[in-house]
N, C-alpha and C positions, 0 to 999 in steps of 0.2 A: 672637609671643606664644603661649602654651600656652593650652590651655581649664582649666589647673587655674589661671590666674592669675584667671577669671571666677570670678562665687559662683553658677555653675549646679551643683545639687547631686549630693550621692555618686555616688547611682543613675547619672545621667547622665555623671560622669567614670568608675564603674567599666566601665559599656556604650564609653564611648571607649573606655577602656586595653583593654578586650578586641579591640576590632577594631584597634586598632594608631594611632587618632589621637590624635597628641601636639602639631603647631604647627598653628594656625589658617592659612585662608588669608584675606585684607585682606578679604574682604566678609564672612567671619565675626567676624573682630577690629573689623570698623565696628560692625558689626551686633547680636550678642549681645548687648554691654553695656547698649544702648538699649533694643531688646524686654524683657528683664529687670528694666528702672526704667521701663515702663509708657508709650514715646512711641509713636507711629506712628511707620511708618519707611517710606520709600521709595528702595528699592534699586535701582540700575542696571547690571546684571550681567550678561555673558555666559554664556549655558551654559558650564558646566564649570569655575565659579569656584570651585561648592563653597555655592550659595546656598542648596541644600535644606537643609542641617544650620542654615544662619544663623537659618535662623526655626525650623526643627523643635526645635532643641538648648533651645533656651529657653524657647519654648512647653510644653513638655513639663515642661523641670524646675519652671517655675512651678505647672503642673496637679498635677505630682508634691510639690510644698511645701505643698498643700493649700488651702482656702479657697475650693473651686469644689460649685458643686450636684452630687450624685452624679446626680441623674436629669436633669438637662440636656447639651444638646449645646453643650458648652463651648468648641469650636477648630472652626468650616469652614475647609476651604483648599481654594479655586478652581484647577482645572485646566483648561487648553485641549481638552487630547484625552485620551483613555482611557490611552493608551500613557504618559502624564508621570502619568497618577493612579496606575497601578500603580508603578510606578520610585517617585513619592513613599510610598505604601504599603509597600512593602519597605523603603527607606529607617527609616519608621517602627517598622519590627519590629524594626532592629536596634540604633536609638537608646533604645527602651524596653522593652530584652529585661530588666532587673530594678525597671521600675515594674509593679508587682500591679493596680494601681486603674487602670491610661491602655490603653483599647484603643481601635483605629481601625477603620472601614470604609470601606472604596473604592465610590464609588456613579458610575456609569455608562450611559451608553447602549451599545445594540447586541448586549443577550441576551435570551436567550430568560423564559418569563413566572416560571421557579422562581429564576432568578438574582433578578429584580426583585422577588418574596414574601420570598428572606433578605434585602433592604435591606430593606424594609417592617418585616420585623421585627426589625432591626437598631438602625432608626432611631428607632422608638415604642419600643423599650425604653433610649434615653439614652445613645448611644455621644458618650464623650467629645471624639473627635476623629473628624471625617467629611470625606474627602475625596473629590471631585465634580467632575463637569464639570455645566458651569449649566444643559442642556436636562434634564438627568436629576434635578438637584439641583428644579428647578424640579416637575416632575412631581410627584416625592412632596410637596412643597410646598402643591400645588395639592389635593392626595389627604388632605393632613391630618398624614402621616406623622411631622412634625417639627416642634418648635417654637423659633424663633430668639429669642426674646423674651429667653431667659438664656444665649446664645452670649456670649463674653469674650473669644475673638481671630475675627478674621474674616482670612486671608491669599488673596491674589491670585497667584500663578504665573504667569509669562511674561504680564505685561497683555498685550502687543503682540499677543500669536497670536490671544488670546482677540477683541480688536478687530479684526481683519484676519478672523476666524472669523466676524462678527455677532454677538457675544454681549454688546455694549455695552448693550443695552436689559434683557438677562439681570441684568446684575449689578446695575444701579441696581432691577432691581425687587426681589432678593437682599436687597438693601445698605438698602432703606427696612422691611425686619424685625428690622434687628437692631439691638440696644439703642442708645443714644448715647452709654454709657461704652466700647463696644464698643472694642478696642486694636485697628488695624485695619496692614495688614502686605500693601506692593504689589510685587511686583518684574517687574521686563521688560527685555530684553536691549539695548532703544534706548529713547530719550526725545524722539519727535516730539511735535507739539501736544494731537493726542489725547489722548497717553497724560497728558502738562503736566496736561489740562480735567477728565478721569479722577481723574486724584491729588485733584484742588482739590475735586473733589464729594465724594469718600470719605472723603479722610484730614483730621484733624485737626493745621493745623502741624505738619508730620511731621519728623522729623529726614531728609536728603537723602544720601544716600550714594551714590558711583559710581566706579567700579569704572572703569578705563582698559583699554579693548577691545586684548586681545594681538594681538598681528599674527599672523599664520597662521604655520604650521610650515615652515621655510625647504627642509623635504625635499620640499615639495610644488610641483610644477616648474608655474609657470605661465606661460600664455602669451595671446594674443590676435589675431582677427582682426577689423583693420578692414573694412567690408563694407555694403554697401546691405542690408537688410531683404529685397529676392529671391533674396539672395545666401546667407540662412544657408541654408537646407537642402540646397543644393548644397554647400556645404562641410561638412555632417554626413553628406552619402550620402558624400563624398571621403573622412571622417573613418574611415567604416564599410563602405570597401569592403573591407579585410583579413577581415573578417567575427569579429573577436575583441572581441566586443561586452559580456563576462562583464562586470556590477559596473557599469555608467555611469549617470548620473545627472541628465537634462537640466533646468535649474531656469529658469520661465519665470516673469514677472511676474504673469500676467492665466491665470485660468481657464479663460478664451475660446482661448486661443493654445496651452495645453496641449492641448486638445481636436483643435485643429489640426492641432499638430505630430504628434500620436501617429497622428492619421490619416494621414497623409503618410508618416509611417513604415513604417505597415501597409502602404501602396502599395509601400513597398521592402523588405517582407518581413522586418522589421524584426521582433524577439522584443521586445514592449515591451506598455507600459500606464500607464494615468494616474493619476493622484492629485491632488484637488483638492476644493473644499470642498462641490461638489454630490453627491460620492457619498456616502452613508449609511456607518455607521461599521463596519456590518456589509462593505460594501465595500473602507475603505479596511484594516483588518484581511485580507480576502483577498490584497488586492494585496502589503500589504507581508511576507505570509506568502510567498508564490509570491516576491515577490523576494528574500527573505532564503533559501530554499530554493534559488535559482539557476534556477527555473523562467521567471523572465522577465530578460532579460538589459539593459534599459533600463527606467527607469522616467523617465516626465513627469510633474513636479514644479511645481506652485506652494511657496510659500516654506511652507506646513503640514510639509516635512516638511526645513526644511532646518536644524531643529534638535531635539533629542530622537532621533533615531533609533538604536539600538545596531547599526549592521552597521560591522562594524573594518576590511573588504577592499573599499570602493567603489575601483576604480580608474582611475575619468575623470570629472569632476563638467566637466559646460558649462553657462556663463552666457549661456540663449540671447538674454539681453537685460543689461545690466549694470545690477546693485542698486541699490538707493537710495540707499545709505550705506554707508561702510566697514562698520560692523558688519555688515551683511545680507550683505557682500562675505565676511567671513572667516568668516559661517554657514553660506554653501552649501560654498564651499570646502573647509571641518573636515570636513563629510564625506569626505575620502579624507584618505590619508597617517597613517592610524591605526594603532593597534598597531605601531608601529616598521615601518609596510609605506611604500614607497611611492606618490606618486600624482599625476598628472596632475588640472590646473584649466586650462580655456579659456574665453576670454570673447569674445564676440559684439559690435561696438562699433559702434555705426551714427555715419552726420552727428551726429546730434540727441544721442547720448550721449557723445561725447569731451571734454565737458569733465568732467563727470562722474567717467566714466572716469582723468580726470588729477590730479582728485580722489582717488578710490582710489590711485593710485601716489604723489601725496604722503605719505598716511595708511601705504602703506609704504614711503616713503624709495626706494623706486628706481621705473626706467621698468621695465614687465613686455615683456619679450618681445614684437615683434608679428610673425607672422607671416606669409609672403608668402601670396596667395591659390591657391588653384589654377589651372590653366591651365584657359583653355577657359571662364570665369566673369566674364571682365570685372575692369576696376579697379575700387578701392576708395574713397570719400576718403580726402584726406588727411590725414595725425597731425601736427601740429605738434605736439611734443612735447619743450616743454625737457626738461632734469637736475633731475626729479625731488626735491624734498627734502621730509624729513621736517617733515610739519603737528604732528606725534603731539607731545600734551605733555600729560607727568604729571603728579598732579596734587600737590599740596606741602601736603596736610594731615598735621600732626604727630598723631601716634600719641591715639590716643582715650584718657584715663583715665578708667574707667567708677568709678563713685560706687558708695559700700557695699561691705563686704564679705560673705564668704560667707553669715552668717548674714542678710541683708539680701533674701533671690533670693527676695521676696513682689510679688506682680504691686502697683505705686502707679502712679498719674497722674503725670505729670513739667510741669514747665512750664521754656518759653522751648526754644525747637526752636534747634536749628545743623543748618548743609550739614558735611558731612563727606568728601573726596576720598582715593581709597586707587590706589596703584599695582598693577599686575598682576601675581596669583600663578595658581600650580600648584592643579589640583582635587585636594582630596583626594576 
């Protein structure tokens, strides 16, 4: 389906034809048509579906069709970390490079006090669209700076990070500002319980859309060692005794164990550093500078940074514990094998996580590789591990026909919500 077959307007298809987008991908094709005829929508999406445009594309050209307060803050969208607010900011400039009236500001933690004076006065003079992460959003909140009372979309980015970040208590205290016609717009890359209890407090019978999580890029050679839990760091100093350590990526469950690991590393002279939700934003900004410069050649990883990132050359991501769910599986992973590079994925599989684990190789149709252990480390348990078959099943919803035509793309209320299933595309 093309975005000219939607009635989002001129402005907004001459800004596509400029940058070159002509077919939708399935969470834009679920998605548009529903934001545009005024439901809630709750998307289930992997990075790189192509979910920022889903909500941006429409949002915009509604605000651009007009009928909104010139001096109100008409569109929040909720970000996890600084690094997705900027990427959705940019996004934003190029979607509304010929709307005159629609500008946005990126509001943030982690700068210094004149950064924080232009939001101040960014915000009390009525920026249409404000996008924010919630301890910063909250700040000016508390200061006076902004008034939600006549806000018209409120949109949520990656719910899951934001939850896994502590920022649940942020948004419902967000979410009880803003009006109760408010059109409200959640997306996040899994759908645990949480994220279920999240929607039900927020949204409005939402229309349900999801996206079927691509399996990972078949150029990324993976593998696995079964292993008792004393056993991993001995087969990461085995992993890194060639000492060609440029680009890896160790992704561990718990905060606690990154902290750990990175120390144990250090004992092995190890060029590395951590990443996790206790260091301040001004920190994790250092680290991921120094590693995207090549100044640190490992970085320790909780799951904060195993999606959103733009570095194209990781070339060794380890699961030093195995994910929760396939999808968490094929987010750490993405990280390598980028940019038509090669790359290397190894996972850590203890007693306690093989079934799990056999789980994941369902979800991709084959068994992964296991690798013998090192010598000199002891055996491992053992893998009972039948043939593998594919769990993955797409999902069989018929193609959406969105109501109205072009002259129709005025923000309304909708009633009577549907689920909606889309099979897996290409980001644009």
């Amino acid at each position: 389906m093309t975005f000219e077959e939607t009635y989002l307007n001129d402005n907004i298809l001459d800004a596509l034809y400029d940058m070159h987008f002509e077919e939708m991908t399935p969470i834009q094709e679920k998605c548009i048509p529903e934001i545009l005829d005024g439901y809630d929508v709750l998307g289930v999406a992997q990075t790189g579906t192509g979910k920022t445009a889903a909500y941006l594309l429409p949002i915009l050209s509604l605000l651009d069709d007009g009928g909104f307060p010139d001096d109100a803050i008409n569109c929040i969208i909720m970000s996890p970390t600084r690094e997705l607010a900027q990427q959705i900011d940019q996004a934003m400039q190029g979607f509304s490079y010929y709307l005159d009236s629609i500008s946005s500001i990126a509001v943030y933690g982690g700068n210094d006090g004149a950064r924080f004076d232009q939001e101040m006065k960014g915000l009390r003079g009525g920026a249409p669209v404000v996008i924010a992460t919630p301890g910063r959003l909250l700040s000016h909140l508390k200061m006076g700076n902004l008034d939600l009372s006549r806000t018209s979309f409120f949109v949520l980015d990656e719910a899951d990070r934001m939850l896994d970040m502590g920022f649940s208590d942020d948004i419902m205290q967000i979410n009880s500002l803003l009006p109760k016609d408010c059109q409200k717009v959640m997306f996040s890359a899994t759908m645990p319980s949480k994220i279920r209890e999240l929607a039900v407090s927020l949204l409005h019978d939402p229309v349900e859309v999801k996206i079927a999580v691509s399996r990972p890029a078949e150029k990324i050679q993976q593998s696995a060692y079964v292993c008792y839990d004393p056993q991993k760091l001995k087969i990461v100093q085995h992993m890194f005794k060639d000492g060609n350590l440029q680009r890896v990526i160790i992704f561990c469950g718990k905060k606690d164990r990154v902290k750990e690991i990175n120390r144990e590393l250090k004992k092995m002279k190890i060029n590395c550093a951590p990443m996790h939700s206790d260091l301040t934003q001004a920190e994790r900004d250092e680290v991921m500078y120094e590693f995207k410069a090549g100044h640190i050649d490992v970085l320790v990883a909780t799951d904060i940074v195993s999606r959103g990132i733009d570095i194209d050359d990781i070339r060794l991501v380890i699961n030093y514990d195995v994910p929760h769910d396939s999808e968490d599986y094929v987010h750490r992973i993405g990280r390598t094998a980028r940019a038509d590079r090669d790359g290397r994925a190894v996972t850590f599989v203890n007693e306690k996580d093989i079934a799990r684990f056999k789980q994941i190789e369902q979800f991709l149709g084959k068994d992964v590789e296991k690798n013998a252990l090192p010598e000199g480390i002891g055996e491992g348990p053992e893998y009972k591990a039948g043939s593998a078959k594919s769990a993955h099943r797409r999902g069989n919803g018929g193609r959406h026909t969105h109501r109205g035509g072009r002259s129709g793309g005025k923000h309304r209320g909708g009633k009577g919500r549907k689920k909606t299933d889309g099979s897996k595309g290409e980001a644009k």
